[in-house]
N, CA, C and O atoms as a CHARMM CRD file, in Angstrom:
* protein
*
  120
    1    1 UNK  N    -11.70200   3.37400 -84.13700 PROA 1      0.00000
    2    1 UNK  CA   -11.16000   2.34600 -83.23200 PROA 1      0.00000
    3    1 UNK  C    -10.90700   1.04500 -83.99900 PROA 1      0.00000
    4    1 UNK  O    -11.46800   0.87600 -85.08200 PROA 1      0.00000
    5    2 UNK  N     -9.96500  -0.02300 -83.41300 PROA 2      0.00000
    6    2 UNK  CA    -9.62600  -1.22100 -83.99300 PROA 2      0.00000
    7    2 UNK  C    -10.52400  -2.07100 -83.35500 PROA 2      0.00000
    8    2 UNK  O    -11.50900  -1.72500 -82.70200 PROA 2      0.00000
    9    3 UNK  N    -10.04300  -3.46400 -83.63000 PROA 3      0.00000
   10    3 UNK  CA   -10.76400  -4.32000 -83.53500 PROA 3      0.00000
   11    3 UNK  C     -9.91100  -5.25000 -82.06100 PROA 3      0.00000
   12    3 UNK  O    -10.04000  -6.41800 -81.69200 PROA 3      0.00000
   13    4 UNK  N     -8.99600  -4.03800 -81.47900 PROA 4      0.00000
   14    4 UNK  CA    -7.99100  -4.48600 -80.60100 PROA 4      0.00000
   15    4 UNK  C     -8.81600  -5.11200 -79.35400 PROA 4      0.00000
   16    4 UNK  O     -8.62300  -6.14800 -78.71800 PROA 4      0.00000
   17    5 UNK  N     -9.79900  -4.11100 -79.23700 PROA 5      0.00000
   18    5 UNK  CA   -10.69000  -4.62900 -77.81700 PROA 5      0.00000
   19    5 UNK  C    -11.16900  -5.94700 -77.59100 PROA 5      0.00000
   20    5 UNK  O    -11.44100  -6.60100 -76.58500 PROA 5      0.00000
   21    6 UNK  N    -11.20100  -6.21400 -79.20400 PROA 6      0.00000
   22    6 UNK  CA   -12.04100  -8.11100 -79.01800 PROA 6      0.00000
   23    6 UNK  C    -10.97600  -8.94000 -78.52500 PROA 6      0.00000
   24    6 UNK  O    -11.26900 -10.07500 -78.14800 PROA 6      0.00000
   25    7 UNK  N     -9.31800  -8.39100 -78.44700 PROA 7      0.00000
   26    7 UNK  CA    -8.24900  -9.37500 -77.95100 PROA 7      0.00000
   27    7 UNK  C     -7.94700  -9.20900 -76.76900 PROA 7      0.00000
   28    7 UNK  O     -7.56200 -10.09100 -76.00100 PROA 7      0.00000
   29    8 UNK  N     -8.15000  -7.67200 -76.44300 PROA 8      0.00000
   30    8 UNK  CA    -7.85800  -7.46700 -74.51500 PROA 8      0.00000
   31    8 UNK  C     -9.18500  -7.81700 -73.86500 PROA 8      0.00000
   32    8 UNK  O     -9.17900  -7.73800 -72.63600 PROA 8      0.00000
   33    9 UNK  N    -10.37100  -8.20300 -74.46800 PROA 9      0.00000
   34    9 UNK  CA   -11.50400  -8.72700 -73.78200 PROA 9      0.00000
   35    9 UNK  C    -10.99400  -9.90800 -72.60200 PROA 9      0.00000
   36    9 UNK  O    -10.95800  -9.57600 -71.41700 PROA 9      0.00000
   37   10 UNK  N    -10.68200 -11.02800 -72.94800 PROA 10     0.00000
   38   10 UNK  CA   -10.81000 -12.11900 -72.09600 PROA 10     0.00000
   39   10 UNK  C     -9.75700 -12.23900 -71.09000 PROA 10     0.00000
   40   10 UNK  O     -9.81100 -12.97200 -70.10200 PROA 10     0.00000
   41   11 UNK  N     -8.77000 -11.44400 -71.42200 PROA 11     0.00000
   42   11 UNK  CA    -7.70500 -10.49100 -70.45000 PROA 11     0.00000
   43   11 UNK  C     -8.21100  -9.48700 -69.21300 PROA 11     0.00000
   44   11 UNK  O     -7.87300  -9.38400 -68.03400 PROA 11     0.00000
   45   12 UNK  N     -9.15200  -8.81900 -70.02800 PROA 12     0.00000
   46   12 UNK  CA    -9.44900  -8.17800 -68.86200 PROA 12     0.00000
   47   12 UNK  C    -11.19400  -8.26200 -67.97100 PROA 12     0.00000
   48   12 UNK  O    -11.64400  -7.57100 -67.05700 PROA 12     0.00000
   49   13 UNK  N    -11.81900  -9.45900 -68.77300 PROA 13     0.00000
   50   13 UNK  CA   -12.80800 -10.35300 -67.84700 PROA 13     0.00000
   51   13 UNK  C    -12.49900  -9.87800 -66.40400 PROA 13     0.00000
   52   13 UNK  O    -12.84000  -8.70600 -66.24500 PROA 13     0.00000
   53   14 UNK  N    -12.02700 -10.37300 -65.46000 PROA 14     0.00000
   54   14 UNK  CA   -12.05400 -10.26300 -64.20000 PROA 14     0.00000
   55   14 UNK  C    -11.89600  -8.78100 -63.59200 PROA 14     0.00000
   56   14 UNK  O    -12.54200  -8.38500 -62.62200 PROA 14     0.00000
   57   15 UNK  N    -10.93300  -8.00600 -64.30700 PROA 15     0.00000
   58   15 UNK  CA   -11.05100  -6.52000 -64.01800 PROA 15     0.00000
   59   15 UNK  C    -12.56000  -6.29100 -64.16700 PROA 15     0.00000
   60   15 UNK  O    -13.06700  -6.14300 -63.05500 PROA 15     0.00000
   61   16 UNK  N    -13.30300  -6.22500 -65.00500 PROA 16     0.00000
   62   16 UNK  CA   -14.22700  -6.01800 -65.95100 PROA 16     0.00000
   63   16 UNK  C    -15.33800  -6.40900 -65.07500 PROA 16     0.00000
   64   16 UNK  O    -16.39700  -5.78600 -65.00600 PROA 16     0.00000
   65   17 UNK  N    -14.97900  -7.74300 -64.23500 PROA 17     0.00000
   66   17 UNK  CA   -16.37400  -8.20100 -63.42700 PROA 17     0.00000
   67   17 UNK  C    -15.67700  -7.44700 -62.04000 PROA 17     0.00000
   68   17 UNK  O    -16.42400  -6.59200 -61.56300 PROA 17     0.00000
   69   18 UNK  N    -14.86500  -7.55700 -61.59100 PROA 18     0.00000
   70   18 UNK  CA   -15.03100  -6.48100 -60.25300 PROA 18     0.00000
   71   18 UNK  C    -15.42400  -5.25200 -60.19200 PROA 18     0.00000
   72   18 UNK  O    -15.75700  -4.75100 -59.11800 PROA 18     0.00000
   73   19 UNK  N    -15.44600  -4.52100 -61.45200 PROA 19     0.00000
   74   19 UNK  CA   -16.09600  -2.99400 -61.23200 PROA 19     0.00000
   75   19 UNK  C    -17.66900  -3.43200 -61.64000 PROA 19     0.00000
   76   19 UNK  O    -18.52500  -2.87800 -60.95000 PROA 19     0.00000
   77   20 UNK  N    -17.99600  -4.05500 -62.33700 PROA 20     0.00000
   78   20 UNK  CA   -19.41900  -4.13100 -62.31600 PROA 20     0.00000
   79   20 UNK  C    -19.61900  -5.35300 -60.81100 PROA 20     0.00000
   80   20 UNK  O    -20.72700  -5.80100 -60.51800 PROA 20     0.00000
   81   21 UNK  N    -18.88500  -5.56000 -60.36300 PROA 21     0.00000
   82   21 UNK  CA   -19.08700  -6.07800 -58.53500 PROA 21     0.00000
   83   21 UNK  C    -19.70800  -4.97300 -57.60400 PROA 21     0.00000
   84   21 UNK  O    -20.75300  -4.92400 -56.95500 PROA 21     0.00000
   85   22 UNK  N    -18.56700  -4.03000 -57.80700 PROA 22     0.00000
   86   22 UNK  CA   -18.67500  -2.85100 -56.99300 PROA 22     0.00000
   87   22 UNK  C    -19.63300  -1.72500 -57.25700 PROA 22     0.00000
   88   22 UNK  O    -20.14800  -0.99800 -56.40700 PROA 22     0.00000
   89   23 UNK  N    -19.80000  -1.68500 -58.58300 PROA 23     0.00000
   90   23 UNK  CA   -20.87800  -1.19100 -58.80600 PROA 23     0.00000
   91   23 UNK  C    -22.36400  -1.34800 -58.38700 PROA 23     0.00000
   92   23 UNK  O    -23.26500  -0.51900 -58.25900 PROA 23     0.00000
   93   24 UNK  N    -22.31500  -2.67600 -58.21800 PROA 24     0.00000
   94   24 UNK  CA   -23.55700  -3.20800 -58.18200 PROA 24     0.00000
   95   24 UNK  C    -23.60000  -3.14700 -56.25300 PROA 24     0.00000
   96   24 UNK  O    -24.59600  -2.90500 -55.57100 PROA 24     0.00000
   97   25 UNK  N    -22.42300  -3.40200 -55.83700 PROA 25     0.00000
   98   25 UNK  CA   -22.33400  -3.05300 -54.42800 PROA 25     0.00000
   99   25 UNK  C    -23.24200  -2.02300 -53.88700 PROA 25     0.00000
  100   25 UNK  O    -24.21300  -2.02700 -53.13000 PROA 25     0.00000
  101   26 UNK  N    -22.21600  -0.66700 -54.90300 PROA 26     0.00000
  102   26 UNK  CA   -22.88700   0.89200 -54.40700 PROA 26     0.00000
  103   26 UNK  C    -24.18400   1.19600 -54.45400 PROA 26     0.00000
  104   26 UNK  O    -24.79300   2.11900 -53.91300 PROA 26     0.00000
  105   27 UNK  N    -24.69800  -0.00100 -55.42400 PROA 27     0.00000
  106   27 UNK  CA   -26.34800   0.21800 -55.72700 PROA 27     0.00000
  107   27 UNK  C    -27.26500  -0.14100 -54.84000 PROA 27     0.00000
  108   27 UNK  O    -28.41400   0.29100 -54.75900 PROA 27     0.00000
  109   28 UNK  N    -26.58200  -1.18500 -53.96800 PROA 28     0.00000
  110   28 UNK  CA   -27.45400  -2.20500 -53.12000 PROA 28     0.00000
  111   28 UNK  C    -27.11200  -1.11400 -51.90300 PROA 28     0.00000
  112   28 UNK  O    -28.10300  -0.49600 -51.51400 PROA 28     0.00000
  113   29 UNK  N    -26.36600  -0.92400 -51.51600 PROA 29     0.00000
  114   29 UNK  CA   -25.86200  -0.25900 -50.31100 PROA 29     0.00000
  115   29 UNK  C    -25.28800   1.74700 -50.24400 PROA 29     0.00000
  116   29 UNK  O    -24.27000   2.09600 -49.64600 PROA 29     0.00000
  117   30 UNK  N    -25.94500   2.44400 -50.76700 PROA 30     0.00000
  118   30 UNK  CA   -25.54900   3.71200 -50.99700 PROA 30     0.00000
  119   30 UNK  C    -25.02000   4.44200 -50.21300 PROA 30     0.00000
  120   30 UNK  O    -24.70600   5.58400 -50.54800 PROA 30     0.00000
């Protein structure tokens, strides 16, 4: 792998925090 991920990081922040949202949703609420 490249080192591409360290540039789509701060791009995809907010994607990135809604699945760990929802995740954390499914945990609280099963």
């Amino acid at each position: 792998m490249t080192d591409n991920n360290k540039t789509d990081l701060p791009a995809n922040r907010k994607e990135l925090r809604a699945k760990v949202e929802a995740l954390l949703k499914e945990i609280d609420d099963p």
